[in-house]
TORROGU-195245 format. One line per field, with one value per residue (C-alpha): residue number from 1; residue in one letter; x, y, z. Coordinates in Angstrom, 1 decimal, always signed. Layout:
BEGIN
resi: c(NUM/...)
resn: c(a/...)
xx: c(X/...)
yy: c(Y/...)
zz: c(Z/...)
END
This chain:
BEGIN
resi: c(1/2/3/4/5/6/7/8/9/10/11/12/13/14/15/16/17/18/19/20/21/22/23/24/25/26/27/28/29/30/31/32/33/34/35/36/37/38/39/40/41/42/43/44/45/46/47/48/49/50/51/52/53/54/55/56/57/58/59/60/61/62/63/64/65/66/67/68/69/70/71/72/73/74/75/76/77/78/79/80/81/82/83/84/85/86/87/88/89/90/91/92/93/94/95/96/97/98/99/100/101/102/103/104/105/106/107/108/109/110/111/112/113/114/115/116/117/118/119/120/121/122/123/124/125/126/127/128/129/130/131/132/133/134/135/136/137/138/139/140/141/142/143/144/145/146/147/148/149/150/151/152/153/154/155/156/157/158/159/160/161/162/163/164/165/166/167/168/169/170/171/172/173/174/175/176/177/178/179/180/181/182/183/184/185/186/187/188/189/190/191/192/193/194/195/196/197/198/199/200/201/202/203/204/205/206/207/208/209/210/211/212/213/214/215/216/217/218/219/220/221/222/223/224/225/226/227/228/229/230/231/232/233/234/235/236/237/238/239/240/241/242/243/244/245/246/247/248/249/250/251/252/253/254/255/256/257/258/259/260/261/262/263/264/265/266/267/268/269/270/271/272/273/274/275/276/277/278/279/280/281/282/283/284/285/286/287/288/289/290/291/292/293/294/295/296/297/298/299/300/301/302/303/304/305/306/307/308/309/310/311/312/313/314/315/316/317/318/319/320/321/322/323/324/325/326/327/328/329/330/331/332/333/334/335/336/337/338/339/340/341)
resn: c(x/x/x/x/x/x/x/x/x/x/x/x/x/x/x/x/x/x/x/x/x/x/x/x/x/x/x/x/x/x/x/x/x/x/x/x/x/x/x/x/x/x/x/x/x/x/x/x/x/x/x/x/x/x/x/x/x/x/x/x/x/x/x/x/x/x/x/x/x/x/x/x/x/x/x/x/x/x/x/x/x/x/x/x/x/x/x/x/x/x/x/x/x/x/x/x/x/x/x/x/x/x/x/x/x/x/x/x/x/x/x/x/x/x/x/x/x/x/x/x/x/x/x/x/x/x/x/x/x/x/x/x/x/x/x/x/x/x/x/x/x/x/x/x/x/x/x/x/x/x/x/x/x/x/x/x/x/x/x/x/x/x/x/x/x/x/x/x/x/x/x/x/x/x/x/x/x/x/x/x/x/x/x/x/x/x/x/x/x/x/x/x/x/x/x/x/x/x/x/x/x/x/x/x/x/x/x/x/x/x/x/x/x/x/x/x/x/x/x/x/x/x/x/x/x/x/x/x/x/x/x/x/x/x/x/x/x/x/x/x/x/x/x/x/x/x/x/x/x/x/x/x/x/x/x/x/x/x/x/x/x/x/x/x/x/x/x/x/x/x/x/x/x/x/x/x/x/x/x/x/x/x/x/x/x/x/x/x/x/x/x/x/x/x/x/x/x/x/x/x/x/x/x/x/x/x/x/x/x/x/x/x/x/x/x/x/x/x/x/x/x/x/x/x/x/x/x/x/x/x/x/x/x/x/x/x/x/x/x/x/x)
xx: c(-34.3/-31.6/-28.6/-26.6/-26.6/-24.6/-25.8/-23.4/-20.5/-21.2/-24.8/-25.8/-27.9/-30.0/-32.5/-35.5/-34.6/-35.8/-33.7/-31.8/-32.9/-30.3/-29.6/-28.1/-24.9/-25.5/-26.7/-28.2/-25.9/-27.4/-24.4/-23.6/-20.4/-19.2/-15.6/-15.5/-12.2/-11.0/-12.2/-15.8/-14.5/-13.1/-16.8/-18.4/-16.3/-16.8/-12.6/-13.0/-11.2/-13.7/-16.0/-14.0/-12.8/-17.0/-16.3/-18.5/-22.0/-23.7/-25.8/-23.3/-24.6/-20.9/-19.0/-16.8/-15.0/-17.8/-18.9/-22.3/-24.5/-26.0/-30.0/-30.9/-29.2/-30.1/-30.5/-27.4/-26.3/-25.2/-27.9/-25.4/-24.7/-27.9/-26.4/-23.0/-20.8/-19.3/-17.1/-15.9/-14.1/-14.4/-13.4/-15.7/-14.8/-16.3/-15.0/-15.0/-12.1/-8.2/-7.7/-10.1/-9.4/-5.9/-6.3/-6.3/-10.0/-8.9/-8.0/-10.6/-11.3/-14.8/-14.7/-17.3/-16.3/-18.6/-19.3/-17.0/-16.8/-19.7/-22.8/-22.5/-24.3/-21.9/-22.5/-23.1/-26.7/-29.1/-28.0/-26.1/-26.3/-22.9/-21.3/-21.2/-17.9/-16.1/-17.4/-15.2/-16.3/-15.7/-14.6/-16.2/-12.4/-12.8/-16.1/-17.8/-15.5/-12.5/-14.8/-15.2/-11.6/-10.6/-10.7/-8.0/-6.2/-6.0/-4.7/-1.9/-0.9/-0.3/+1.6/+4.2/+4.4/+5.1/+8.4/+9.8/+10.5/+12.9/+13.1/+15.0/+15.0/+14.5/+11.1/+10.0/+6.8/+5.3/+2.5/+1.0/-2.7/-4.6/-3.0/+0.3/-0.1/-1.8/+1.0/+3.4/+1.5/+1.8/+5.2/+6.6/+3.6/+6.5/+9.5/+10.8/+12.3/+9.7/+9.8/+7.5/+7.3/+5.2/+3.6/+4.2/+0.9/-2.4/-1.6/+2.1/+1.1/-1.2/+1.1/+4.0/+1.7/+2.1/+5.7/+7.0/+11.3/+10.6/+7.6/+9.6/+9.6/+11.4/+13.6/+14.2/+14.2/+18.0/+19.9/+19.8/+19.9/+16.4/+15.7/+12.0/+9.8/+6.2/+4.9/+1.0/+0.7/-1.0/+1.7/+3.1/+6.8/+7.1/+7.4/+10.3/+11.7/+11.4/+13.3/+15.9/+15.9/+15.8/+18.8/+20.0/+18.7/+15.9/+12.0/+10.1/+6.4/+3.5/-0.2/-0.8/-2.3/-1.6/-4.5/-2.0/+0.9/+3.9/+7.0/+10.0/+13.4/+13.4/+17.4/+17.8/+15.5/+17.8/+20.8/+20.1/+18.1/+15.2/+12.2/+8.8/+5.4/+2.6/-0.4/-4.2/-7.0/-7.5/-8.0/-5.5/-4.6/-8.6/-7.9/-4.5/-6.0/-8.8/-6.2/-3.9/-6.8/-8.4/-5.0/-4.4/-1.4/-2.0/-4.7/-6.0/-8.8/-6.3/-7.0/-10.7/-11.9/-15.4/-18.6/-21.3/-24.7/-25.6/-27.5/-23.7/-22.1/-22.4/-21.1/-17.8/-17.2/-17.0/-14.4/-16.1/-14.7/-17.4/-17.2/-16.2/-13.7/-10.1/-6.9/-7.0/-8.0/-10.8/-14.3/-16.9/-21.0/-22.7/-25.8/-28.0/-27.6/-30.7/-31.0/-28.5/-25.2)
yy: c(+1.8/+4.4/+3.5/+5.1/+3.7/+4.0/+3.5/+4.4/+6.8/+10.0/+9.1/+7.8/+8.9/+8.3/+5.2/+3.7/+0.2/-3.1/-3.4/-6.7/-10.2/-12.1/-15.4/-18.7/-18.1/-13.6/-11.1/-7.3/-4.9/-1.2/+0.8/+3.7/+5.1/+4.4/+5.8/+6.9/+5.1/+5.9/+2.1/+4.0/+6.9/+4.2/+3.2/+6.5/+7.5/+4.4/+3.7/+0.8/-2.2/-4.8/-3.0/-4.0/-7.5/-8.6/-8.3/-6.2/-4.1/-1.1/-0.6/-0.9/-0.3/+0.9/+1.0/-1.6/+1.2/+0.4/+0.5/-0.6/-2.8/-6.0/-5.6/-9.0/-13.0/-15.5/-19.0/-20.6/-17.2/-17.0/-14.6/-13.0/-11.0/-8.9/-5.0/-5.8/-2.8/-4.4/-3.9/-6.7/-7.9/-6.8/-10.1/-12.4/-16.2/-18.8/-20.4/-24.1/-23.9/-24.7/-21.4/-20.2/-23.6/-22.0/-18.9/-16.8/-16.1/-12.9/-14.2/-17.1/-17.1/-17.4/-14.0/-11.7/-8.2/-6.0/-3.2/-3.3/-7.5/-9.8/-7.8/-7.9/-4.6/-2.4/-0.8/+3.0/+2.1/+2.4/-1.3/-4.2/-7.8/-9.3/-12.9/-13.6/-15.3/-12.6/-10.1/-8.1/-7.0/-3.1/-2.8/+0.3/+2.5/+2.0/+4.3/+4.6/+6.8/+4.5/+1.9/+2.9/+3.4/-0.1/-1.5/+1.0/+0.9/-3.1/-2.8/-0.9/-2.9/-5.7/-3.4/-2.7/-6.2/-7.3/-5.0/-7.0/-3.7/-3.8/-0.7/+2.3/+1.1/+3.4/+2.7/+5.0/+5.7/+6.7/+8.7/+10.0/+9.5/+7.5/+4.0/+6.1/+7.7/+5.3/+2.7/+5.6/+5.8/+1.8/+1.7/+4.2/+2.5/-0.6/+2.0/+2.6/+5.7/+7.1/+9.4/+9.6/+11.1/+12.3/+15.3/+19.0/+19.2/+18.9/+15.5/+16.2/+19.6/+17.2/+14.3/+17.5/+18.1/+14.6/+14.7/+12.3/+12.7/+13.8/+14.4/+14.8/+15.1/+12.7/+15.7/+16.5/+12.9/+12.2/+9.5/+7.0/+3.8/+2.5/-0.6/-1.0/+0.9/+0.4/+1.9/+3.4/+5.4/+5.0/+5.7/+3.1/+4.2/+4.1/+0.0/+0.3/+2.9/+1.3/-1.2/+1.4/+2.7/-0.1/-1.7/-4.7/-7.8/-5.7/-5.5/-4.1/-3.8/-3.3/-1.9/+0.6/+0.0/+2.0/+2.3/+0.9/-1.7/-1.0/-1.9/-3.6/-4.8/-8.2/-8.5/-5.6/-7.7/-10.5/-8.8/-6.7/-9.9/-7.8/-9.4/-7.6/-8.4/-7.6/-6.7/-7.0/-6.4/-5.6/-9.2/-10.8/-7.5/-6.1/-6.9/-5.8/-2.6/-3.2/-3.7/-0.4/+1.8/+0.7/+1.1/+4.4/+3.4/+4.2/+7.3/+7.7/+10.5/+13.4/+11.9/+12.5/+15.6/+15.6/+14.1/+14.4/+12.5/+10.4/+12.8/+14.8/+11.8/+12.4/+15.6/+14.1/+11.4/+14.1/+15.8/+18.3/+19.1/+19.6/+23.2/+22.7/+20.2/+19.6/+19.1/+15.0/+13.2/+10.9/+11.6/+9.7/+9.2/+9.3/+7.2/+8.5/+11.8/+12.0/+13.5/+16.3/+16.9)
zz: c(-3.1/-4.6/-6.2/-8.9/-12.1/-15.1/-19.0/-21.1/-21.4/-19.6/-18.5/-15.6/-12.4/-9.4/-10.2/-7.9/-8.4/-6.6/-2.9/-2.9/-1.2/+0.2/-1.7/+0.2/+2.1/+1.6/+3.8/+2.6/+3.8/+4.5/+3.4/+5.1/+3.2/-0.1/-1.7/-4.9/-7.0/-10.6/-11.9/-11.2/-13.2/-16.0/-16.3/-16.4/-19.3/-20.7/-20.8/-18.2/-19.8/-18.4/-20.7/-23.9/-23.0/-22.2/-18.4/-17.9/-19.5/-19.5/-17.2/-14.1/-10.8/-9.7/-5.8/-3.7/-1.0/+1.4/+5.3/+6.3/+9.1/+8.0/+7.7/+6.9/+5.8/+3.8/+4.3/+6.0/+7.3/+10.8/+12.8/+14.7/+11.3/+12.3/+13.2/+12.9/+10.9/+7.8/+5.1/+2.4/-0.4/-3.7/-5.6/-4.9/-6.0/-6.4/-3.4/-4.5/-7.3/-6.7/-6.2/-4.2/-1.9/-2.2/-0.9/-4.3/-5.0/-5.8/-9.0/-9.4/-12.8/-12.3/-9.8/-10.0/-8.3/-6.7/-8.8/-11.4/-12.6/-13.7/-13.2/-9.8/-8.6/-6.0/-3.1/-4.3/-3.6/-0.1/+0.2/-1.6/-1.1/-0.1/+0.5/+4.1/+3.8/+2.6/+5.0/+7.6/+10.9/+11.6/+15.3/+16.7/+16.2/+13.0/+12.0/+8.6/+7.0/+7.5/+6.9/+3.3/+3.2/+4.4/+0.5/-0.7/+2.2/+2.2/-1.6/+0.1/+2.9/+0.3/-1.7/+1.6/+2.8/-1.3/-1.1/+2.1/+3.8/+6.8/+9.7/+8.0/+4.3/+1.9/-0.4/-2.8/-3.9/-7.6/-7.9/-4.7/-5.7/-2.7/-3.6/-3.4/-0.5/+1.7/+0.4/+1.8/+4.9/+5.6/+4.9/+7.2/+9.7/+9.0/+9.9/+6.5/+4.9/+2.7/-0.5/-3.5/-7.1/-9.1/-11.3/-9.6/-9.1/-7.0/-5.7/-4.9/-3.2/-0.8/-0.4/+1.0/+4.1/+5.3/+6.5/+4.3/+4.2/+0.4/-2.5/-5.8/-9.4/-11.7/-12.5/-9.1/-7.6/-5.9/-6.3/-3.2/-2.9/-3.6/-1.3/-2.8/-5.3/-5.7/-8.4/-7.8/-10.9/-14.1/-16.4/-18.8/-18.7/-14.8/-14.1/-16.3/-14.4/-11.3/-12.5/-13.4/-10.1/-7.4/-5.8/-7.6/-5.5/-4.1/-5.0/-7.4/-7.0/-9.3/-8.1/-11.0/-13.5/-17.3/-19.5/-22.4/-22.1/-19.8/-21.5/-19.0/-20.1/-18.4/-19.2/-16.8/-14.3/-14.3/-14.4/-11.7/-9.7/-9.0/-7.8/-9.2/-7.8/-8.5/-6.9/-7.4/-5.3/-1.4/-0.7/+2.0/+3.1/+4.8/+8.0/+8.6/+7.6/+9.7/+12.7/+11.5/+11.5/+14.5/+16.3/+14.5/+13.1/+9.8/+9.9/+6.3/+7.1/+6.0/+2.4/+2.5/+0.6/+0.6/+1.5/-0.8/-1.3/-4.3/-6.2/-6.1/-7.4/-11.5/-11.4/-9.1/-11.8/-14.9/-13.2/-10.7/-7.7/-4.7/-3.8/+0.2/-1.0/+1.0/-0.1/-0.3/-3.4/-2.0/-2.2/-0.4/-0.3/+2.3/+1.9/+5.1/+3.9/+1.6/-1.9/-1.7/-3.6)
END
């Protein structure tokens, strides 16, 4: 089968590789959509932290944004798996330690994660073998492009629910990249008072056409009474200034990630009793999205961009923006769409 591989920093392509067999407890997946995330970009420039701390190793077999239909299972696998559209987790534990028994496998220490964590090859591939117990059924509302856009939006929904939001509080948002703006779009789904900040740029220009009450920068940003702020960005100064900026005995919550430390006064933490949380992973928050998108409460296709097909992908993740391309920042692949960029 296809899938896209990547060697090393700045090379990586279409391979002919062996199609997966299902072990004990998996199924093989035939992916029909996959998203395209900036921890796929981290590995293609070779910046990816995992890559550093032994996590991971070149070659990576990237993707975990994924729709798809089950093709076949493995022993112990239910049968009535067979044609059903699919999307999962991307942390997969090892479902037998206290934490996984508890709920958190998303942090099991022993994890792999598809397509970024372990060697676990991801679903930017004609198919991808997947634990069945971590698989989510796709209701037929929710078609292959939100399918691929369940992972992301899960991340989100876990974001919202961490701030505690009430009806008409006032949550803002920093940096309206797709975390950012699909956080926005859950939290005003919860009847909260939205706003976000960020760069004057691309991103802000498309996160202006959504109808949110404001899209600012931090020179521009006005001074209200901040009930939550979840910081989506990547910059290392911004936890600390959401910690400047939220109402004492509200929330702070983290979901970015900086590619260097984030410094945060913890004396203004306690002195202003802010709670921060922080936020890793889609998992416990997939099927609330699931539900959201199927009900069209939340409706994340405005963020897609452009559809390519895995050949096209190399050229996305150095930089290049697909000619056709809209004004969202998400870029998908569409596996049944043959060779072409």
């Amino acid at each position: 089968m296809k899938a896209f591989v990547i060697t090393g920093p700045h090379r990586a392509g279409v391979e002919e590789v062996a199609p997966p067999v299902p072990a004990a407890g998996e199924v093989v997946v035939d992916v029909h959509r996959a998203g395209v995330c900036g921890t796929d970009v981290e590995f293609f420039t070779g910046e990816m932290q995992y890559l550093h701390d032994g996590n991971a190793t070149f070659p990576v077999r990237i993707g975990h944004e994924w729709a798809g239909a089950v093709a076949s299972v493995g022993e112990g696998v239910d049968r009535s798996w067979l044609g059903r559209r699919v999307t999962g987790d991307t942390m997969l534990g090892c479902g037998v330690c206290d934490r996984c028994r508890d709920g958190r496998q998303h942090v099991c220490a022993h994890r792999t994660e598809l397509g970024i964590r372990g060697g676990r090859p991801g679903a930017l591939a004609e198919q991808v073998a997947f634990p069945a117990r971590l698989l989510h059924t796709l209701p037929d509302e929710v078609d292959d492009v939100l399918g691929a856009l369940v992972e992301p939006g899960g991340n989100a929904l876990r974001a919202v629910r961490g701030a505690a939001l009430r009806p008409g509080d006032a949550v803002l948002v920093l940096g309206p990249g797709t975390i950012g703006v699909l956080v926005a779009m859950f939290a005003r789904a919860a009847g909260a008072r939205v706003h976000l900040m960020g760069r004057d740029d691309r991103p802000a220009a498309f996160a202006r056409t959504l109808g949110f009450e404001g899209v600012w920068t931090e020179e521009q940003l006005p001074d209200l009474p901040w009930d939550a702020v979840i910081d989506a960005s990547n910059a290392a100064t911004l936890p600390a200034k959401a910690v400047e900026l939220v109402e004492p005995g509200k929330r702070v919550v983290l979901i970015g990630l900086a590619g260097s430390p984030s410094l945060v006064d913890t004396r203004l933490l306690a002195l202003k009793d802010v709670t921060a949380v922080g936020v890793l992973s889609a998992s416990g928050g997939l099927e609330g999205a699931i539900a959201a998108y199927a009900s069209g409460e939340v409706d994340p296709r405005p963020l897609l961009a452009a559809t390519i097909g895995l050949e096209g992908l190399a050229a996305v993740l150095d930089g290049d923006r697909p000619d056709d391309a809209g004004p969202g920042p998400k870029v998908q692949v569409d596996l049944r769409r043959g060779s072409q960029g």
